[in-house]
C-alpha positions as a Markdown table, in Angstrom:
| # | Residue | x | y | z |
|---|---|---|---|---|
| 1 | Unk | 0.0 | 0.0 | 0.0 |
| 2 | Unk | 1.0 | 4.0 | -0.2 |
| 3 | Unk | 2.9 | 5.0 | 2.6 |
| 4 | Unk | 0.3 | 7.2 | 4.5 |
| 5 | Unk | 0.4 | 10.5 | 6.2 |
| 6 | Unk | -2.1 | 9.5 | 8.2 |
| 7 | Unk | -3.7 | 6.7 | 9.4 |
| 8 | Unk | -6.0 | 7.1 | 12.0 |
| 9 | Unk | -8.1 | 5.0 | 14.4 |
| 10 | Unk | -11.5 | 7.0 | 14.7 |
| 11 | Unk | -13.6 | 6.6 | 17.4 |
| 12 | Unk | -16.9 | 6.1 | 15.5 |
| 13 | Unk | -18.0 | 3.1 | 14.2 |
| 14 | Unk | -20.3 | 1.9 | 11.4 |
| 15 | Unk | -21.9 | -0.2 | 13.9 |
| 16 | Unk | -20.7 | 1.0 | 17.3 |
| 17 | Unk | -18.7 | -2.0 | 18.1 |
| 18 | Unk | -15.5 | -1.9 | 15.4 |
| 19 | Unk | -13.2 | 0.8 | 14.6 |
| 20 | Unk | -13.1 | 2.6 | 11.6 |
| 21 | Unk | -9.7 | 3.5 | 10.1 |
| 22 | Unk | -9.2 | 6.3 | 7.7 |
| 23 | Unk | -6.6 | 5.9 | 5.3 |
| 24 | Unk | -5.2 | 8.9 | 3.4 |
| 25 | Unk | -2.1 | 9.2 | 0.9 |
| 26 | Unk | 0.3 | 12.0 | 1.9 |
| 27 | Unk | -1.0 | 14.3 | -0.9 |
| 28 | Unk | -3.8 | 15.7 | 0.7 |
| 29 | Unk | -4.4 | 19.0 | 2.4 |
| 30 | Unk | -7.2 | 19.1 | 5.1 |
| 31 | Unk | -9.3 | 22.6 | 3.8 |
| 32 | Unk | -12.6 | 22.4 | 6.4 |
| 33 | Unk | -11.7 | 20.7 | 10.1 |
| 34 | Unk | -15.2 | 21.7 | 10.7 |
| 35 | Unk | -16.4 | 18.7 | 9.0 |
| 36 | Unk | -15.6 | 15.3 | 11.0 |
| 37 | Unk | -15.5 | 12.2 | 9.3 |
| 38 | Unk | -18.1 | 10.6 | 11.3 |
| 39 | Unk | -20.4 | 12.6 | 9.5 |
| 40 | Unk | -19.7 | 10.2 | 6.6 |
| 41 | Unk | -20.6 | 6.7 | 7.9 |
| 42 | Unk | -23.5 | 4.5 | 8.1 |
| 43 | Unk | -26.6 | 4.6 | 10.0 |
| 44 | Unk | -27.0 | 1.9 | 12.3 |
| 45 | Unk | -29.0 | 0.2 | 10.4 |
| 46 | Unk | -26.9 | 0.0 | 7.3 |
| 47 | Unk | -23.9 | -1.9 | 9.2 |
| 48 | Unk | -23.4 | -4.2 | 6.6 |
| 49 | Unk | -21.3 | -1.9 | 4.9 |
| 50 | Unk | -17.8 | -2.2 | 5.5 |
| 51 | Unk | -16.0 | 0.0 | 3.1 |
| 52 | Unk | -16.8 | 3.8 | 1.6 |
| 53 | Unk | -14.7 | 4.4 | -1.3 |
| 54 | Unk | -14.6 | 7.3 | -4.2 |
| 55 | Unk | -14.0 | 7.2 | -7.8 |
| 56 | Unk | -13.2 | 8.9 | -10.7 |
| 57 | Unk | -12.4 | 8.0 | -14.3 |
| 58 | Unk | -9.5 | 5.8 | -13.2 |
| 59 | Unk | -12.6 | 3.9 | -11.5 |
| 60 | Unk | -12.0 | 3.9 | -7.8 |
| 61 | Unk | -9.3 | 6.3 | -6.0 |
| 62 | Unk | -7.8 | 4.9 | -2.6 |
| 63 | Unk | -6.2 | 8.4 | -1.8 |
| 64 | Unk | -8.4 | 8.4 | 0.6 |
| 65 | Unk | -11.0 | 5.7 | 2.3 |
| 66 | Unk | -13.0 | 4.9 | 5.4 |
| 67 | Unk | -12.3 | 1.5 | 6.0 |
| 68 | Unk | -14.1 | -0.6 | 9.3 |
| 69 | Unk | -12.5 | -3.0 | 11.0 |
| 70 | Unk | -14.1 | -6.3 | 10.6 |
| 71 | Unk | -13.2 | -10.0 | 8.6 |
| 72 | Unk | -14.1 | -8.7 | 5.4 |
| 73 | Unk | -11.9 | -6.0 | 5.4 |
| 74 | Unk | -9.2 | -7.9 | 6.4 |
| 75 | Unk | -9.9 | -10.3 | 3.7 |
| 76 | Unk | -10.3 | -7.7 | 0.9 |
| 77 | Unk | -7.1 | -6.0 | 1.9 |
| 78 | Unk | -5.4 | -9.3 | 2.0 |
| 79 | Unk | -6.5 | -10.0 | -1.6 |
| 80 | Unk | -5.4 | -6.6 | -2.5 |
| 81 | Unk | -1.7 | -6.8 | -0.9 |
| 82 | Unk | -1.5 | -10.4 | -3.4 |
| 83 | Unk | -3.4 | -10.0 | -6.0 |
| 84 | Unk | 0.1 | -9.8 | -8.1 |
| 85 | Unk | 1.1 | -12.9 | -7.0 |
| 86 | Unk | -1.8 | -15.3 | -8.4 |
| 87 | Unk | -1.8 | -12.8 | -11.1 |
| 88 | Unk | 1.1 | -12.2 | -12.3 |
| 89 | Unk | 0.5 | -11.4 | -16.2 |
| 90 | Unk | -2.2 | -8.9 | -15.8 |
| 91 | Unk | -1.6 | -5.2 | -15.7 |
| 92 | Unk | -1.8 | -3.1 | -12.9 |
| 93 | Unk | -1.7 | 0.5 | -13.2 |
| 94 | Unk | -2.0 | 1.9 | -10.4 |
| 95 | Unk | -0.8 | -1.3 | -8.4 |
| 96 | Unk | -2.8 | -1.9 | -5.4 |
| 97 | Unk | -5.3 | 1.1 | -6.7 |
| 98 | Unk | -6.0 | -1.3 | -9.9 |
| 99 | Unk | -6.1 | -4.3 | -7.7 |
| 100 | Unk | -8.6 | -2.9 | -5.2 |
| 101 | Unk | -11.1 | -2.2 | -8.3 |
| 102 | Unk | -10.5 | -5.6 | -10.0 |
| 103 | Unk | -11.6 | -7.4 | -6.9 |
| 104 | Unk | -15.1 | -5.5 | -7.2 |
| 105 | Unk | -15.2 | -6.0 | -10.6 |
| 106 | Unk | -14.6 | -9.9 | -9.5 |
| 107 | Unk | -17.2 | -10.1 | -6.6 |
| 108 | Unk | -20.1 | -7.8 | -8.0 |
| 109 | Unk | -21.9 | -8.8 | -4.4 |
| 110 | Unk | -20.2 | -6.6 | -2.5 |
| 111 | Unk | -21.2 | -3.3 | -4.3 |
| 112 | Unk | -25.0 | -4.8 | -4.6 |
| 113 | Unk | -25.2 | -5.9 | -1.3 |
| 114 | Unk | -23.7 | -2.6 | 0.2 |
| 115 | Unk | -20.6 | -4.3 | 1.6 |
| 116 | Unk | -18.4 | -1.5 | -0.2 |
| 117 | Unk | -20.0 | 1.7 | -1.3 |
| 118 | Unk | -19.1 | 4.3 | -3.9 |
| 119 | Unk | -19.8 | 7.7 | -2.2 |
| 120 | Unk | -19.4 | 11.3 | -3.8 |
| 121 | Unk | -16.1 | 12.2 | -4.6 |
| 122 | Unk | -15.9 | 15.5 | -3.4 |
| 123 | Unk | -17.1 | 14.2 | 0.5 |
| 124 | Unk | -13.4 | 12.9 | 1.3 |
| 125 | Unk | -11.2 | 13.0 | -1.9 |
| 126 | Unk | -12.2 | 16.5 | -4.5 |
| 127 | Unk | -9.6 | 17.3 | -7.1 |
| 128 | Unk | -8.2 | 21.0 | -6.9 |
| 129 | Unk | -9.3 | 21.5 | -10.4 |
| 130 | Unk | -8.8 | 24.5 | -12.9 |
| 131 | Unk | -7.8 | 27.6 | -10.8 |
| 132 | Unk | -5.9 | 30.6 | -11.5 |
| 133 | Unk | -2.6 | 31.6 | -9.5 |
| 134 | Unk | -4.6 | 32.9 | -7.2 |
| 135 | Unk | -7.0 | 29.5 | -6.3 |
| 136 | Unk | -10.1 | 31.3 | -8.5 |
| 137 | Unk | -11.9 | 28.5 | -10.4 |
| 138 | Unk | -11.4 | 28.7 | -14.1 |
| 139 | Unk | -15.2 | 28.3 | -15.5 |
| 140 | Unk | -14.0 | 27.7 | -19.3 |
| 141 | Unk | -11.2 | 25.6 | -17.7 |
| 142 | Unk | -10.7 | 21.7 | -18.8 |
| 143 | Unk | -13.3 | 19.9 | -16.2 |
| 144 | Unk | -13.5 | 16.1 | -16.8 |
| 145 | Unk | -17.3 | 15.0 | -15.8 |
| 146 | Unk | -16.4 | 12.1 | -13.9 |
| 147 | Unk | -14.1 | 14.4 | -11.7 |
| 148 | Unk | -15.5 | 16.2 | -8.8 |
| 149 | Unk | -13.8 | 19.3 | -8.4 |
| 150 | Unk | -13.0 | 20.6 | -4.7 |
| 151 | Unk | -14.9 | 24.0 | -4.1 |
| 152 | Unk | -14.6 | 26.2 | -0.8 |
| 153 | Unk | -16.6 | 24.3 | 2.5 |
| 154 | Unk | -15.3 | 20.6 | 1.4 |
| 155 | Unk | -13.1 | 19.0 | 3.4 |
| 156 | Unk | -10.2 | 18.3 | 1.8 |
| 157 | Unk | -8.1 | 18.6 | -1.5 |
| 158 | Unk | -6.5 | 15.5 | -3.0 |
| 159 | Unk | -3.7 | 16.2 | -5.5 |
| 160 | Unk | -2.9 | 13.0 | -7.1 |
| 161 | Unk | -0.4 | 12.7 | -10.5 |
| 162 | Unk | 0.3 | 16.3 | -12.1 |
| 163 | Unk | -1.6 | 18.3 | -9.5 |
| 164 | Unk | 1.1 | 18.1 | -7.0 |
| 165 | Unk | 2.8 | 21.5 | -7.9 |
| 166 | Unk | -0.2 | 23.2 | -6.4 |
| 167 | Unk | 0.0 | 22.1 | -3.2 |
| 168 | Unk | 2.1 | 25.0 | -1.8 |
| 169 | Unk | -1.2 | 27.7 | -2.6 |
| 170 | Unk | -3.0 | 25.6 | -0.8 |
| 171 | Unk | -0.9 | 24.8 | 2.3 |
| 172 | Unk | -0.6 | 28.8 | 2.8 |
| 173 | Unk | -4.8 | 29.0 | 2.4 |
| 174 | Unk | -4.9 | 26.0 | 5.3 |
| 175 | Unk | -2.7 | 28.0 | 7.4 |
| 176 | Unk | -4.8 | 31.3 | 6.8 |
| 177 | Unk | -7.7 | 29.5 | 8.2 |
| 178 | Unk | -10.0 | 31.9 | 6.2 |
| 179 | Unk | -13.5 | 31.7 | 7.2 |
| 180 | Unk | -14.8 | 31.6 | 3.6 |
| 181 | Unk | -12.8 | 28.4 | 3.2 |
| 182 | Unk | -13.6 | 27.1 | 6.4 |
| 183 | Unk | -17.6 | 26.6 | 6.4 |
| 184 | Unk | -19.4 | 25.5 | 9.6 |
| 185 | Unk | -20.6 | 22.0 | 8.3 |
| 186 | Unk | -24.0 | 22.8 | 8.6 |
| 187 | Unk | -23.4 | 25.7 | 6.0 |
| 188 | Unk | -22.3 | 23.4 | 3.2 |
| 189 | Unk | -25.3 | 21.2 | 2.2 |
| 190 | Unk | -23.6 | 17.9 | 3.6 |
| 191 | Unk | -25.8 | 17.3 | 6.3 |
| 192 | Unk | -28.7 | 17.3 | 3.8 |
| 193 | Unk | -26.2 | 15.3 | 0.9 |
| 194 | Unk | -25.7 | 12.7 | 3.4 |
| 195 | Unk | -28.6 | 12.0 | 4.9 |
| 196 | Unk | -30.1 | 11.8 | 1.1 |
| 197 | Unk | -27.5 | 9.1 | 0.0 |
| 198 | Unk | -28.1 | 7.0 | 2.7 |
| 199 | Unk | -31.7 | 7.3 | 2.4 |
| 200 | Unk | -31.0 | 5.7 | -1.4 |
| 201 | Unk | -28.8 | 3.6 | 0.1 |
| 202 | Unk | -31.7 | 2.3 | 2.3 |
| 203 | Unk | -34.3 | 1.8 | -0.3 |
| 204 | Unk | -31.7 | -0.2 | -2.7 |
| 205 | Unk | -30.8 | -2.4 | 0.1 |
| 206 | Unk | -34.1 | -3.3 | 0.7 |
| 207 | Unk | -35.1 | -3.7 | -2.8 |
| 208 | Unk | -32.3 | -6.0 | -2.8 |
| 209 | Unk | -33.2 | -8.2 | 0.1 |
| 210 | Unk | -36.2 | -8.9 | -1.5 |
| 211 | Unk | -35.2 | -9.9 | -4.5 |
| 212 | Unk | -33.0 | -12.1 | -3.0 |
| 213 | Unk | -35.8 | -13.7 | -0.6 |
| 214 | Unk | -38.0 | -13.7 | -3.6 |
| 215 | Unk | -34.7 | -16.0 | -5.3 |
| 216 | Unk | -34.5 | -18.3 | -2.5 |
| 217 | Unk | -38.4 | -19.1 | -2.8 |
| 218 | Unk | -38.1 | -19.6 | -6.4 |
| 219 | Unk | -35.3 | -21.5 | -5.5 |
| 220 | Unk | -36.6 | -23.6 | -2.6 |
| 221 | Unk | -39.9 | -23.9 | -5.2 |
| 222 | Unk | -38.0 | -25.6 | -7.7 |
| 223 | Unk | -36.5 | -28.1 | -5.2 |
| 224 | Unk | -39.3 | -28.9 | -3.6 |
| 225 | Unk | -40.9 | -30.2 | -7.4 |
| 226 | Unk | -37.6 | -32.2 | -8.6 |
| 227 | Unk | -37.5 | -33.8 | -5.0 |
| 228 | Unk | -41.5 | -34.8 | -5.9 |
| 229 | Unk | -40.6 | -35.7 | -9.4 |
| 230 | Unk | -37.7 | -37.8 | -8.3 |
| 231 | Unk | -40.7 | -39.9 | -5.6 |
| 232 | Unk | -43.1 | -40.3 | -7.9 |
| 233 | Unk | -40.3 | -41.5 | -10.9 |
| 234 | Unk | -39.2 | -43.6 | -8.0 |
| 235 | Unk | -42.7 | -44.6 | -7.0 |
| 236 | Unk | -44.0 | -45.5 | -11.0 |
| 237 | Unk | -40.5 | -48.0 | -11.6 |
């Protein structure tokens, strides 16, 4: 894995009972402290999910990731760190990056049954983006639409590949602590953003229980009549 600045036990939990790590790559700048990462996790009643992630159109970024601490995460982490090994012919980009995204490609379940979610980008890992010298976005700048651009009130500024010149601007601005940059959360729309995704999230993962239960039926149905053929087949020799 990336050698991180940080990696930091939080005291939240997904479910109140494991720890939830956050791991971050060393080129980030924290923009907002006003907003905590708790704000981003799971109701209660959405502890099956283990993993929040972001992507862009690399597929997923692990810049940045709120990870709980639990056997699937061990497991998927596992897979990630040797994934080379019982694959040794296939490309990996962005090494373990590429590796974490092949293994949801490989196990679709865990993105339809909420194990891992893909959250919006610019909660825990915006871009800077187009902006003059002086940090001003550039509106007829070159904005990819799978990129979510960091804008004043988020929480942080990734600067992954090229962007890494224009960290300095944005280390003085962190330092300034300006006010217009530093939003109360309740000021920035998150606590309405959030509570919106996970009400999705909610509705999905109930739509998907019951297709499931309705598979198992179907499935228990279908049993139940070859075990019957099989008696009376058994029954009429």
């Amino acid at each position: 894995m990336h050698s991180p600045a940080d990696f930091t036990a939080q005291k939240q939990s997904f479910n109140c009972a494991n720890a939830v790590f956050s791991w971050t790559d060393r080129d980030i700048i924290i923009m907002n402290p006003n907003i905590p990462l708790s704000i981003f996790l799971p109701p209660p009643d959405l502890s099956s999910t283990h993993l929040l992630i972001a992507e862009d159109f690399n597929r997923i970024n692990n810049g940045i990731f709120l990870i709980r601490v639990s056997k699937f995460s061990m497991r998927y982490m596992m897979e990630t760190s040797v994934y080379r090994c019982f694959h040794p012919n296939e490309p990996l980009k962005f090494v373990e990056q590429t590796a974490m995204a092949l293994l949801l490609e490989a196990h679709p379940d865990y993105l339809l049954d909420g194990t891992v979610r893909i959250v919006p980008q610019h909660w825990f890992n915006a871009y800077p983006g187009p902006r003059n010298e002086s940090t001003g976005l550039v509106p007829d700048g070159v904005w990819h639409s799978r990129v979510a651009y960091f804008t004043e009130g988020d929480l942080l500024i990734h600067f992954p590949g090229d962007w890494k010149h224009r960290m300095g601007v944005f280390l003085e601005i962190a330092a300034r602590r300006d006010a217009e940059w530093e939003l109360p959360v309740n000021e920035t729309g998150l606590v309405e953003e959030i509570e919106e995704f996970w009400r999705k999230a909610r509705e999905t993962q109930k739509a998907r229980e019951e297709e499931k239960a309705r598979e198992e039926e179907t499935r228990k149905a279908e049993e139940e009549e070859e075990n019957t053929r099989m008696q009376e087949n058994g029954i009429a020799r």
